[in-house]
LUMNU-337681 format. One record per residue (C-alpha): residue number from 1; residue in one letter; x, y, z. Coordinates in Angstrom, 2 decimals. Each point is the difference from the previous one (the first is absolute). Example, Ala and Ser with C-alpha at 12.3 -4.5 7.8 and 13.67 -1.06 7.14 Angstrom:
# LUMNU-337681
 pake tordo       u       v       w
    1     a   12.30   -4.50    7.80
    2     s    1.37    3.44   -0.66
END
This chain:
# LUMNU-337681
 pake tordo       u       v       w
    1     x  140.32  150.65   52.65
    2     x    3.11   -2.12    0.78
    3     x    2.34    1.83   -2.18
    4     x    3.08    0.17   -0.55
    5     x    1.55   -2.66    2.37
    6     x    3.42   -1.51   -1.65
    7     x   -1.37   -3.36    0.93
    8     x   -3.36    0.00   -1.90
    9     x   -2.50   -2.86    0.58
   10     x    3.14   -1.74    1.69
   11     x   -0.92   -0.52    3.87
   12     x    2.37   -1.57    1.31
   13     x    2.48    2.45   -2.10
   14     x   -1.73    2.77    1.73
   15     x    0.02   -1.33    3.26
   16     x    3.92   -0.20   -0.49
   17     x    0.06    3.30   -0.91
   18     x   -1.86    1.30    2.91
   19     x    2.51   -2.35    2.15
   20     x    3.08    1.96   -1.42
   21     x   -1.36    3.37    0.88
   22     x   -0.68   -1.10    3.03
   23     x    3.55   -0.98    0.44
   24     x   -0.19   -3.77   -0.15
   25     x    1.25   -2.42   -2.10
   26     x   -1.43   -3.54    0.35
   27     x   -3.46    1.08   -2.50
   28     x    2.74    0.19   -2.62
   29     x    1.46   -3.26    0.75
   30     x   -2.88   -1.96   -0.10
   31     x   -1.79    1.65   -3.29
   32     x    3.19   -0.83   -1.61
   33     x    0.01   -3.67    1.28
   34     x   -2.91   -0.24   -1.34
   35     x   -0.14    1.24   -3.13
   36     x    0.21   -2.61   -2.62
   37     x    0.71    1.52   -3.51
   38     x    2.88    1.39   -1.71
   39     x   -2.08    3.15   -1.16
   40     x   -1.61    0.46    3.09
   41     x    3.55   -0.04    1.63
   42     x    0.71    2.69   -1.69
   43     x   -2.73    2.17    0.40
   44     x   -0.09   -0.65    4.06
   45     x    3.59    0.61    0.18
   46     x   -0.20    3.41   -1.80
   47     x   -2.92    1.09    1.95
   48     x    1.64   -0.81    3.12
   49     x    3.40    1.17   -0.59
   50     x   -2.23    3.64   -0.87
   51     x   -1.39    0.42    3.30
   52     x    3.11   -1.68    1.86
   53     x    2.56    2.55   -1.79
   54     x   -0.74    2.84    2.82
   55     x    0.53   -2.19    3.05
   56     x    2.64   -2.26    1.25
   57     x   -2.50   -3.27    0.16
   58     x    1.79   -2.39   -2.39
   59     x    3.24    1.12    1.39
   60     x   -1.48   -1.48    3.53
   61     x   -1.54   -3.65   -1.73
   62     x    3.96   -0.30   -1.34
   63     x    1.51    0.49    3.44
   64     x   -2.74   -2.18    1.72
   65     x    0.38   -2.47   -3.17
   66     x    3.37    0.42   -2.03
   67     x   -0.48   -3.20   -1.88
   68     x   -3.22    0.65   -1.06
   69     x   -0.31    0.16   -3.87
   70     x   -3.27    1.86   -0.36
   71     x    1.19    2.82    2.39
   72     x    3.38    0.46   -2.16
   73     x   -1.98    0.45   -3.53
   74     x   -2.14    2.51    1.97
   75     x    3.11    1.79    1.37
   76     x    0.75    0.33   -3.29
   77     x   -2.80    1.22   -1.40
   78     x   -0.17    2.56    2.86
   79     x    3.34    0.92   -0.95
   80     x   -0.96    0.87   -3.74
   81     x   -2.68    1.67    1.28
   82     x    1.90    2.64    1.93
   83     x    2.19    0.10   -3.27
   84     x   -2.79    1.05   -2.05
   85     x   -1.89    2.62    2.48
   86     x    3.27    1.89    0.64
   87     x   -0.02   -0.06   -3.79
   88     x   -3.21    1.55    0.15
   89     x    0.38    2.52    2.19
   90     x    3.22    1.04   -0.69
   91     x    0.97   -0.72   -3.75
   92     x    4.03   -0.36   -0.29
   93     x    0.27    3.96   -0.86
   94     x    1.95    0.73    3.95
   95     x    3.24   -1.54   -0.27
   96     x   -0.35   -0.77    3.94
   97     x   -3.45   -1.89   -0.55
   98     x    1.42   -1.67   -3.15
   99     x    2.68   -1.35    2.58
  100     x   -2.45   -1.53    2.65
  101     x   -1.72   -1.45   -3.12
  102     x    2.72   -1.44   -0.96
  103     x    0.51   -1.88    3.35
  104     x   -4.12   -0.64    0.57
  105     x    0.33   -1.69   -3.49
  106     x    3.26   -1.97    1.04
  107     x   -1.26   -1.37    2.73
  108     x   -2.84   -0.91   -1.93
  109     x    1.49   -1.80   -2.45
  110     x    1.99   -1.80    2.61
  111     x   -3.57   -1.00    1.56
  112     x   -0.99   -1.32   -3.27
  113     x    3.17   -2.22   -0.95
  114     x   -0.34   -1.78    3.60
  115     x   -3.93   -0.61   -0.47
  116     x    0.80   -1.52   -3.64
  117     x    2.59   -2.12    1.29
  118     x   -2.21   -1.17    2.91
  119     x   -2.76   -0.52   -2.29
  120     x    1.18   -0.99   -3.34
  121     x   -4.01   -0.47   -1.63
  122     x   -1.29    3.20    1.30
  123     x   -0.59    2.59   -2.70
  124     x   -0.47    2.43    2.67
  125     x    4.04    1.00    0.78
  126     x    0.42    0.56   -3.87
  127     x   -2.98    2.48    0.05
  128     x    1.43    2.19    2.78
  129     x    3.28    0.15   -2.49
  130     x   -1.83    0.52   -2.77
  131     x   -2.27    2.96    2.32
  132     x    3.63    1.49    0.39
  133     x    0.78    0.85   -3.07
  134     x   -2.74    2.83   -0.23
  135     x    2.48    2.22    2.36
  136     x    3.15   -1.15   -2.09
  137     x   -0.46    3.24   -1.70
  138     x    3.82    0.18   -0.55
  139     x    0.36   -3.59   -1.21
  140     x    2.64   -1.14    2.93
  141     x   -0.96   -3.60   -0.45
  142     x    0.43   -1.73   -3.21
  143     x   -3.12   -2.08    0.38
  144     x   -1.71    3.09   -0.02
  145     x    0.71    0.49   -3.83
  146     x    0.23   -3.03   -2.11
  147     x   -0.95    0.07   -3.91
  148     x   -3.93   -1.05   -0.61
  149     x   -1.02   -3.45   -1.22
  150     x    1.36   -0.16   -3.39
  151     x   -1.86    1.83   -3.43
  152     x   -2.01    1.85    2.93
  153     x    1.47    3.63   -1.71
  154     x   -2.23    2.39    1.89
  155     x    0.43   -1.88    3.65
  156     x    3.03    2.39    1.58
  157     x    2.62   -1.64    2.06
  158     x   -1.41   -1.48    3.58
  159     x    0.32   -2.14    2.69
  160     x   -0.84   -2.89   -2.24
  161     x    1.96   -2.72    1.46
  162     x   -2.20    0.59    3.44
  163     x   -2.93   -0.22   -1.67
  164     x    1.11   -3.41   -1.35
  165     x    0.63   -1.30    3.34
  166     x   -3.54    0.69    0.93
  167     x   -1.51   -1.34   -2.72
  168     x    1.94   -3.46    0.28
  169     x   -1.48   -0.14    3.49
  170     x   -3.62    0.88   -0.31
  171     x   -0.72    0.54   -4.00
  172     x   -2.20    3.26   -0.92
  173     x    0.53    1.55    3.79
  174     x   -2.18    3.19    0.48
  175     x    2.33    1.97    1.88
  176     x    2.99   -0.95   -1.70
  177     x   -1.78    1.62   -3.40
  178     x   -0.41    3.37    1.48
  179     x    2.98    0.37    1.83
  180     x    1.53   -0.65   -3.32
  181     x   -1.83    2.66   -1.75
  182     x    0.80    2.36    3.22
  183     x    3.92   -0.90   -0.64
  184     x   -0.35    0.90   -3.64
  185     x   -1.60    3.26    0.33
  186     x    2.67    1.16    2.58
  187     x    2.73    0.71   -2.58
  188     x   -2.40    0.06   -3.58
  189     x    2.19    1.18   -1.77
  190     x   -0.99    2.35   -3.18
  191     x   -3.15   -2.10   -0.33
  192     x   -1.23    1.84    3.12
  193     x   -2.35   -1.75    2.54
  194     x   -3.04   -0.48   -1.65
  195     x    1.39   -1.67   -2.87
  196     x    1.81   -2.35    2.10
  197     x   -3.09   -1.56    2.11
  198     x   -2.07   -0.29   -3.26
  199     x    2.75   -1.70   -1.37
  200     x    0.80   -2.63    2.51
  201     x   -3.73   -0.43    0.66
  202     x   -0.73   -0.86   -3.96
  203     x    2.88   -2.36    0.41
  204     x   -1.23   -1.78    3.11
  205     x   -3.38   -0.61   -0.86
  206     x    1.22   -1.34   -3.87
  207     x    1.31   -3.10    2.26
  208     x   -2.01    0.44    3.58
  209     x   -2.57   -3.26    0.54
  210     x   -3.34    0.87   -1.06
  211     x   -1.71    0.10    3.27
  212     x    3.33    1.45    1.70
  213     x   -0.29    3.68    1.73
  214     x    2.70    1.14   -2.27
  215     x   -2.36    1.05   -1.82
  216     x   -1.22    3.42    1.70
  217     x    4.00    1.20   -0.68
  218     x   -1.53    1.70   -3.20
  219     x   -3.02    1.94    2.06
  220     x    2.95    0.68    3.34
  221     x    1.89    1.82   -3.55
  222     x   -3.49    1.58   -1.04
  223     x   -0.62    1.47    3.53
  224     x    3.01    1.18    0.09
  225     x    0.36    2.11   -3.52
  226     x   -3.90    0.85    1.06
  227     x    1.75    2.17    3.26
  228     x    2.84    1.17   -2.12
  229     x   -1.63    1.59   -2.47
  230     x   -2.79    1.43    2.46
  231     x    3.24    1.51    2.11
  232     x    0.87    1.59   -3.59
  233     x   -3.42    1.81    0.06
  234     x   -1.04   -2.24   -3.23
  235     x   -2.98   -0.75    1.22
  236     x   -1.67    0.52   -3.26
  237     x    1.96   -3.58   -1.40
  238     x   -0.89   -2.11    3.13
  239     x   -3.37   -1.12   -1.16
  240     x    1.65   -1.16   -3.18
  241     x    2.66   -1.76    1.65
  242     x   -2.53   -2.30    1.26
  243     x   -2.00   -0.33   -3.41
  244     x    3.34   -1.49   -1.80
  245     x   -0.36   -3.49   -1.58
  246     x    3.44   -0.83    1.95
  247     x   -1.77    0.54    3.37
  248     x   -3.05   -1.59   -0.53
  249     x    1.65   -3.01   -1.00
  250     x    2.05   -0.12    2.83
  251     x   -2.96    0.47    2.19
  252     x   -2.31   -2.78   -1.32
  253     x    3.15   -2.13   -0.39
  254     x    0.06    0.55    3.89
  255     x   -3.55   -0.40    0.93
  256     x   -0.51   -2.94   -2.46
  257     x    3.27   -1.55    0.60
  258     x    0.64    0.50    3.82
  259     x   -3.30    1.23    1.84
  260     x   -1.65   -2.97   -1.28
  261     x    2.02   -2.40    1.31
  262     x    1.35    1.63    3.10
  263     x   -0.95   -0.65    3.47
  264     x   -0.68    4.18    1.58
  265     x    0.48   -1.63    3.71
  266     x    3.48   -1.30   -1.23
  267     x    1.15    3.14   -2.37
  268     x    1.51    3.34    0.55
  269     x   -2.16    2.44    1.02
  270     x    1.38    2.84   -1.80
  271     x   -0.18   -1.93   -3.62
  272     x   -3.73   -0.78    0.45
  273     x   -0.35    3.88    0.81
  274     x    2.18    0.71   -2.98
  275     x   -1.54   -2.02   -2.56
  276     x   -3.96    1.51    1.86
  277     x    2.10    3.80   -1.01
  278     x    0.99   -0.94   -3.58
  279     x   -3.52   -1.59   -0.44
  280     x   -1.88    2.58    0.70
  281     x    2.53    2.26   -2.43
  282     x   -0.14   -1.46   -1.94
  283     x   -3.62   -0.42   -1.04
  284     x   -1.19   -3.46    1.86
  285     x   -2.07    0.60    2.66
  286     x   -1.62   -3.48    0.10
  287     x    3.49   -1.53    0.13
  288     x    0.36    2.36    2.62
  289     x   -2.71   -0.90    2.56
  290     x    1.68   -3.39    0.03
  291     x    2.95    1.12    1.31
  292     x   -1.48    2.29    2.22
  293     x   -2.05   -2.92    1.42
  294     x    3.19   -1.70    0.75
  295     x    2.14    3.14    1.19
  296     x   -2.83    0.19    2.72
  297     x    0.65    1.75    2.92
  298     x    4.02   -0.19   -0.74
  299     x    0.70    3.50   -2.21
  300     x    3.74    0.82   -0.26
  301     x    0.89    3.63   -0.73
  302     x    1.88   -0.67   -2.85
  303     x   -1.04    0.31   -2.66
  304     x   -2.90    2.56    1.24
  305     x    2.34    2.18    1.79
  306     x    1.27    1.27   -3.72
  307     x   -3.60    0.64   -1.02
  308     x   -0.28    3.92   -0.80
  309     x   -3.54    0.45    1.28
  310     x    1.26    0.02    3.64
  311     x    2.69    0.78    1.85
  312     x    2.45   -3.05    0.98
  313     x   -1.01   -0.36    3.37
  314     x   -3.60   -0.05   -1.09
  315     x    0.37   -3.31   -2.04
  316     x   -2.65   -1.82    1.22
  317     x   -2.33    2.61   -1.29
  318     x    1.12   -1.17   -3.51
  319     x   -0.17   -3.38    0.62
  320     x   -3.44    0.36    1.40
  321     x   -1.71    2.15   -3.06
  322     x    1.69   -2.45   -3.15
  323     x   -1.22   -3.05    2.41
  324     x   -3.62    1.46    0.41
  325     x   -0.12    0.76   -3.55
  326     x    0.31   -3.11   -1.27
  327     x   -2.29   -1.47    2.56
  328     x   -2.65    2.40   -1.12
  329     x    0.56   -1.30   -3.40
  330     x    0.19   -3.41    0.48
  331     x   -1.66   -0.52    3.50
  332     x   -0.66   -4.11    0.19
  333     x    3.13   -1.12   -2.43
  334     x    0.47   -3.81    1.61
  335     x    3.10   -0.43   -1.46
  336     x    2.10   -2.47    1.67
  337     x    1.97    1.61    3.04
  338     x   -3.60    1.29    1.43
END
């Protein structure tokens, strides 16, 4: 089984990624010349600035090409990403870590303001600022915490401004969605966690295209109340949880309204293993083996690393007995994506 490589059905992502652990640089460069879509931008540049974050690769592609644009947005997002492991791994409890987060995050944001100035279209800048504001835990930057769109009473305060930027750029952006909801349920407020990502996700998809992978933010809420509640010992309320008329419209709104009309070679491979989760949850197995059929070879271990039948590191067990299940039930579905 493939797994869980960042890069998915990609190639020539993964081929870039194999470059940058390697220590070399010009994969990158020439993935990213070629890529040809705003959302697919995004998605390459994330990936890459993941597996570039622990080396010093795009620091070498901006001394062997300073004017290059694509290697300052991926300096960038290489700088966010060091923001947001130290985050991580370290929280802002230690005064002296709280420091060199500080300065990680400064020269971060630095990063970001010269890639936006250099590249005045690209969404991608705005999204590293907008990443930033999940380790803003002490609200430093005003952005960080402007008032919600307006009658939107249970929305707390947010880096709402950022997300605007993004959204002007490249409408509906994946990313920018969930680093929104990641911002907002850093400081909940009294609401508390939980309430907040059901909250922004029921707001999203009320305006969200119908085919757009905004969608899945109400399951990425499910999943997450699902491991809450099963860390609280209530195990006996998880079945239910799934069962509510709330979830299973937000599942078949998914499957109906973005699994039909998505392409699985061009989507994220953790929503397609997501929405294959909630599915089989939440009582549609047939629905299921679709998804599984398209999720192929490519299992992520989220969301099946939260399953309680296994331990974490033994995700692909879980992934492997829902995904045989349905195929026993429904062993020649010819749905479209198989």
């Amino acid at each position: 089984m493939a797994g869980a490589s960042p890069a998915g059905r990609d190639r020539d992502l993964y081929a870039a990624v194999q470059d940058i652990q390697a220590g070399y640089w010009m994969q990158m460069r020439q993935v990213l010349a070629r890529t040809e879509s705003w959302p697919q931008w995004t998605s390459r540049t994330q990936v890459l600035g993941v597996a570039a974050a622990q080396t010093n690769v795009v620091e070498l592609w901006l001394k062997e090409e300073p004017g290059s644009l694509a290697a300052r947005v991926m300096y960038a997002r290489v700088a966010t990403e060091r923001v947001l492991q130290a985050h991580r791994r370290h929280g802002t409890h230690d005064t002296q870590h709280s420091r060199d987060l500080e300065k990680l995050a400064d020269r971060a944001r630095q990063a970001c303001h010269r890639a936006a100035e250099d590249n005045p279209h690209d969404s991608v800048p705005w999204l590293c600022r907008l990443a930033l504001a999940e380790t803003d835990t002490t609200e430093r930057h005003p952005e960080h915490h402007m008032a919600p769109p307006p009658h939107e009473y249970l929305l707390p305060r947010g880096p709402w401004g950022l997300l605007g930027e993004v959204h002007r750029r490249d409408p509906f952006n994946r990313e920018a969605w969930h680093r929104m909801s990641q911002a907002l349920q850093a400081r909940p407020g009294p609401a508390g966690r939980q309430a907040v990502a059901v909250d922004f996700a029921r707001w999203t998809v009320s305006f969200a295209p119908s085919d757009s992978p905004l969608l899945l933010l109400p399951l990425y809420a499910r999943v997450q109340e699902h491991r809450e509640r099963r860390d609280k010992g209530a195990e006996v309320a998880l079945n239910l949880l799934w069962t509510r008329e709330d979830t299973t419209r937000a599942i078949t709104r998914a499957y109906e309204g973005w699994f039909q009309q998505c392409d699985p070679a061009a989507s994220s491979q953790q929503d397609l293993n997501y929405l294959a989760y909630t599915l089989t949850r939440g009582g549609f197995p047939r629905w299921a083996t679709e998804v599984f059929d398209a999720i192929g070879d490519f299992a992520t271990p989220a969301p099946w690393q939260y399953d309680a039948r296994y331990p974490k590191d033994q995700w692909r067990k879980a992934f492997e007995e829902d995904r045989d299940a349905c195929l026993r039930s429904h062993p020649r579905h010819t749905g479209k994506h198989t």
